[in-house]
C-alpha positions as CSV (number, residue, x, y, z in Angstrom):
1,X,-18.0,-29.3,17.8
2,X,-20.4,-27.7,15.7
3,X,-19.1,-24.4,14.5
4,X,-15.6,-26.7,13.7
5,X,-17.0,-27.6,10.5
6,X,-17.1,-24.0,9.5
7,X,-13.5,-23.6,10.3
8,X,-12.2,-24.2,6.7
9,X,-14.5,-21.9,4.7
10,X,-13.8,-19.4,7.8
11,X,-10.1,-19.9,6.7
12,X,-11.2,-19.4,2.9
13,X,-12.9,-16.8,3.2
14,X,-9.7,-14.9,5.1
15,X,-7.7,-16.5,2.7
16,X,-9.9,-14.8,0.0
17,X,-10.3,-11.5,1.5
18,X,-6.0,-11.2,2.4
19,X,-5.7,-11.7,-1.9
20,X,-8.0,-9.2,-2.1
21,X,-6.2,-6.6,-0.3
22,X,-2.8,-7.8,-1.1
23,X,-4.3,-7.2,-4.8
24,X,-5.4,-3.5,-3.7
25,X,-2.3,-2.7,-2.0
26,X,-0.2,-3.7,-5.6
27,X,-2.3,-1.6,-7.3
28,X,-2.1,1.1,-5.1
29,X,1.7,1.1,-4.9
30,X,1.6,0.8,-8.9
31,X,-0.5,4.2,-9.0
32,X,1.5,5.9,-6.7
33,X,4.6,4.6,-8.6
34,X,3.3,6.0,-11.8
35,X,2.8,9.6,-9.9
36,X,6.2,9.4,-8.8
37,X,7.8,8.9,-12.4
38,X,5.3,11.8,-13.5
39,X,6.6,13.6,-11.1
40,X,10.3,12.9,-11.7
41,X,10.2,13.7,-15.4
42,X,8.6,17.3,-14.5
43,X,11.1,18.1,-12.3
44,X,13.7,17.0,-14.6
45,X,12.9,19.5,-17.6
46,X,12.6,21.8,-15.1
47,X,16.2,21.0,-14.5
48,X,15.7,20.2,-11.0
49,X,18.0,16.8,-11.2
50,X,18.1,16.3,-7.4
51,X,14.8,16.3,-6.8
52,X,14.0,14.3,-9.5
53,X,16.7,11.8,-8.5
54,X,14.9,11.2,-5.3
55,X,11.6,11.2,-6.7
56,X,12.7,8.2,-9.0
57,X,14.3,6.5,-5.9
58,X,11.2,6.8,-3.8
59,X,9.4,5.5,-7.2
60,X,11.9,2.2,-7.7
61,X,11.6,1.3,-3.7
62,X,7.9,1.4,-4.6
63,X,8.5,-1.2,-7.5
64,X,10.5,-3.2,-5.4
65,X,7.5,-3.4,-2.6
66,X,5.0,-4.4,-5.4
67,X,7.5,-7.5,-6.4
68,X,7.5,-8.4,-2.6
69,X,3.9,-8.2,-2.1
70,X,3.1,-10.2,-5.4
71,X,5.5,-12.9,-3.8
72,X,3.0,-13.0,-0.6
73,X,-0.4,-15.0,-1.0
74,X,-2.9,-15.2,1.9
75,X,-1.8,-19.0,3.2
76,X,1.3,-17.7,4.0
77,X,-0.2,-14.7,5.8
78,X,-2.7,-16.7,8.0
79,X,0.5,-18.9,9.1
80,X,2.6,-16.3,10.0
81,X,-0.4,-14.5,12.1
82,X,-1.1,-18.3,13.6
83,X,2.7,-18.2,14.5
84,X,3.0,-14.7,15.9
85,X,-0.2,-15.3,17.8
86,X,1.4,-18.7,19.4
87,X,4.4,-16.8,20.4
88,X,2.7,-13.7,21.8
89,X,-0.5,-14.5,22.8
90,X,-3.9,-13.9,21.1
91,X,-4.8,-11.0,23.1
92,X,-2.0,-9.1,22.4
93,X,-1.9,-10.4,18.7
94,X,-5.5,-9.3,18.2
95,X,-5.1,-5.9,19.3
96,X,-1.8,-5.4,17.3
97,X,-3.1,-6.8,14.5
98,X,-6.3,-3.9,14.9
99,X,-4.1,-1.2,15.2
100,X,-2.1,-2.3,12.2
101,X,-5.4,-3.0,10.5
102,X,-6.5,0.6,11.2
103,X,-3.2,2.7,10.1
104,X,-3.1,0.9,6.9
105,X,-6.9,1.2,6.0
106,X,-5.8,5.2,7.2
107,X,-3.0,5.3,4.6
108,X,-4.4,3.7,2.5
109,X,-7.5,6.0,2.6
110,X,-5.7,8.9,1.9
111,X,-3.3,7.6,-0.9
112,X,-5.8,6.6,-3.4
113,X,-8.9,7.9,-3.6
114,X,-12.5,7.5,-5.8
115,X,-13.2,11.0,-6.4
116,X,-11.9,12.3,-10.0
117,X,-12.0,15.4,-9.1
118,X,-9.2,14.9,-6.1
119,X,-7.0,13.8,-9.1
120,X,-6.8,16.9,-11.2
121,X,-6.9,19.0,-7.8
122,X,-3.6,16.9,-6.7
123,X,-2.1,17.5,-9.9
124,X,-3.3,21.4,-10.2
125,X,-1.1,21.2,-6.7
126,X,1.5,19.8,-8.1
127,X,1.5,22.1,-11.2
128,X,1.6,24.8,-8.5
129,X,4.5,23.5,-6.7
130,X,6.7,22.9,-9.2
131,X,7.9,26.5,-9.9
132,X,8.0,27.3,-6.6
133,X,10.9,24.8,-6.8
134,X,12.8,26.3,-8.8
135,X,12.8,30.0,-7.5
Protein backbone atom coordinates (compact mmCIF):
# COMPACT_ATOMS: atom_id res chain seq x y z
CA UNK A 1 0.00 0.00 0.00
CA UNK A 2 2.67 2.25 -0.44
CA UNK A 3 2.71 3.71 -3.88
CA UNK A 4 -1.44 4.20 -3.07
CA UNK A 5 -0.69 7.38 -1.53
CA UNK A 6 0.68 8.64 -4.70
CA UNK A 7 -2.37 7.77 -6.61
CA UNK A 8 -4.06 11.21 -6.30
CA UNK A 9 -1.10 13.52 -7.31
CA UNK A 10 -0.56 10.64 -10.12
CA UNK A 11 -4.25 11.55 -11.08
CA UNK A 12 -3.27 15.47 -10.80
CA UNK A 13 -0.66 15.46 -12.53
CA UNK A 14 -2.68 13.62 -15.68
CA UNK A 15 -5.35 15.78 -14.86
CA UNK A 16 -2.76 18.73 -15.34
CA UNK A 17 -0.98 17.51 -18.32
CA UNK A 18 -4.68 16.47 -20.42
CA UNK A 19 -5.51 20.66 -19.73
CA UNK A 20 -2.41 21.23 -21.07
CA UNK A 21 -2.88 19.60 -24.33
CA UNK A 22 -6.55 20.17 -24.53
CA UNK A 23 -5.20 23.98 -24.20
CA UNK A 24 -2.59 23.25 -27.18
CA UNK A 25 -4.94 21.50 -29.36
CA UNK A 26 -7.58 24.86 -29.04
CA UNK A 27 -4.92 26.87 -29.94
CA UNK A 28 -3.86 24.87 -32.69
CA UNK A 29 -7.25 24.55 -34.27
CA UNK A 30 -7.64 28.57 -33.62
CA UNK A 31 -4.39 29.02 -35.87
CA UNK A 32 -5.36 26.79 -38.41
CA UNK A 33 -8.85 28.48 -38.35
CA UNK A 34 -7.24 31.88 -38.90
CA UNK A 35 -5.25 30.32 -42.05
CA UNK A 36 -8.33 29.07 -43.33
CA UNK A 37 -10.20 32.49 -43.36
CA UNK A 38 -6.90 33.99 -44.91
CA UNK A 39 -7.18 31.66 -47.16
CA UNK A 40 -10.86 32.13 -48.04
CA UNK A 41 -10.67 35.83 -48.47
CA UNK A 42 -7.69 35.38 -51.14
CA UNK A 43 -9.55 33.15 -53.10
CA UNK A 44 -12.54 35.27 -52.92
CA UNK A 45 -10.97 38.43 -54.71
CA UNK A 46 -9.57 36.16 -56.88
CA UNK A 47 -13.13 35.41 -57.64
CA UNK A 48 -12.82 31.84 -56.93
CA UNK A 49 -16.27 31.67 -54.80
CA UNK A 50 -16.26 27.84 -54.58
CA UNK A 51 -13.24 27.34 -53.28
CA UNK A 52 -13.55 29.87 -50.95
CA UNK A 53 -16.92 28.54 -49.88
CA UNK A 54 -15.24 25.37 -48.82
CA UNK A 55 -12.39 26.89 -47.36
CA UNK A 56 -14.75 28.85 -44.95
CA UNK A 57 -16.71 25.60 -44.21
CA UNK A 58 -13.64 23.64 -43.37
CA UNK A 59 -12.72 26.94 -41.22
CA UNK A 60 -16.35 27.04 -39.19
CA UNK A 61 -16.13 22.99 -38.56
CA UNK A 62 -12.82 24.12 -37.11
CA UNK A 63 -14.58 26.68 -34.77
CA UNK A 64 -17.10 24.34 -33.87
CA UNK A 65 -14.26 21.62 -32.71
CA UNK A 66 -12.59 24.43 -30.52
CA UNK A 67 -16.19 25.12 -28.69
CA UNK A 68 -16.27 21.16 -28.15
CA UNK A 69 -12.92 20.90 -26.84
CA UNK A 70 -13.15 23.96 -24.52
CA UNK A 71 -16.36 22.04 -23.16
CA UNK A 72 -13.89 18.95 -22.25
CA UNK A 73 -11.61 19.29 -18.98
CA UNK A 74 -9.23 16.52 -17.93
CA UNK A 75 -11.61 14.86 -15.06
CA UNK A 76 -13.90 14.01 -17.61
CA UNK A 77 -11.18 12.58 -19.81
CA UNK A 78 -9.59 10.33 -17.13
CA UNK A 79 -13.27 8.86 -16.49
CA UNK A 80 -14.13 8.14 -19.74
CA UNK A 81 -10.47 6.37 -20.36
CA UNK A 82 -11.28 4.47 -16.64
CA UNK A 83 -14.64 3.44 -18.35
CA UNK A 84 -13.37 2.37 -21.77
CA UNK A 85 -10.60 0.55 -20.03
CA UNK A 86 -13.29 -1.40 -17.72
CA UNK A 87 -15.24 -2.35 -20.76
CA UNK A 88 -12.26 -3.36 -22.99
CA UNK A 89 -9.64 -4.32 -20.97
CA UNK A 90 -6.41 -2.41 -20.05
CA UNK A 91 -4.24 -4.11 -22.47
CA UNK A 92 -6.10 -3.40 -25.33
CA UNK A 93 -6.95 0.20 -23.92
CA UNK A 94 -3.31 0.87 -23.39
CA UNK A 95 -2.19 0.15 -26.69
CA UNK A 96 -5.20 2.02 -28.38
CA UNK A 97 -4.69 4.78 -26.41
CA UNK A 98 -0.68 4.71 -27.73
CA UNK A 99 -1.53 4.62 -31.17
CA UNK A 100 -4.02 7.39 -30.80
CA UNK A 101 -1.37 9.19 -28.61
CA UNK A 102 1.15 8.86 -31.48
CA UNK A 103 -1.11 9.93 -34.71
CA UNK A 104 -2.14 12.95 -32.88
CA UNK A 105 1.31 14.03 -31.55
CA UNK A 106 2.05 13.22 -35.70
CA UNK A 107 -0.67 15.67 -36.76
CA UNK A 108 -0.16 17.71 -34.60
CA UNK A 109 3.62 17.91 -35.42
CA UNK A 110 3.07 18.80 -38.76
CA UNK A 111 0.14 21.35 -38.40
CA UNK A 112 1.86 23.81 -36.26
CA UNK A 113 5.17 24.29 -36.22
CA UNK A 114 8.20 26.58 -34.18
CA UNK A 115 10.17 27.52 -37.02
CA UNK A 116 9.28 31.17 -38.48
CA UNK A 117 10.67 30.61 -41.38
CA UNK A 118 8.12 27.46 -42.22
CA UNK A 119 5.45 30.25 -41.95
CA UNK A 120 6.38 32.60 -44.67
CA UNK A 121 7.56 29.41 -46.78
CA UNK A 122 3.84 28.00 -46.35
CA UNK A 123 2.49 31.15 -47.30
CA UNK A 124 5.09 31.87 -50.31
CA UNK A 125 3.23 28.26 -51.28
CA UNK A 126 0.17 29.50 -50.97
CA UNK A 127 0.89 32.72 -52.84
CA UNK A 128 2.11 30.35 -55.47
CA UNK A 129 -0.98 28.27 -55.65
CA UNK A 130 -3.40 30.65 -55.84
CA UNK A 131 -3.03 31.67 -59.53
CA UNK A 132 -2.61 28.41 -60.52
CA UNK A 133 -6.25 28.28 -59.49
CA UNK A 134 -7.51 30.37 -61.48
CA UNK A 135 -5.92 29.38 -64.84
Amino acid sequence: MVGHGYAPCVKQRVRDEIDVVLDDAEGALDTQTARLRRISDRLGEKKLSVPAGVADSVADEFEQLTDRLSDVDGERVIEEARAQAERRGPWLFMAGGAAMGLAIWLGLRRSVSDDPDASTETNADADDAAPALSS
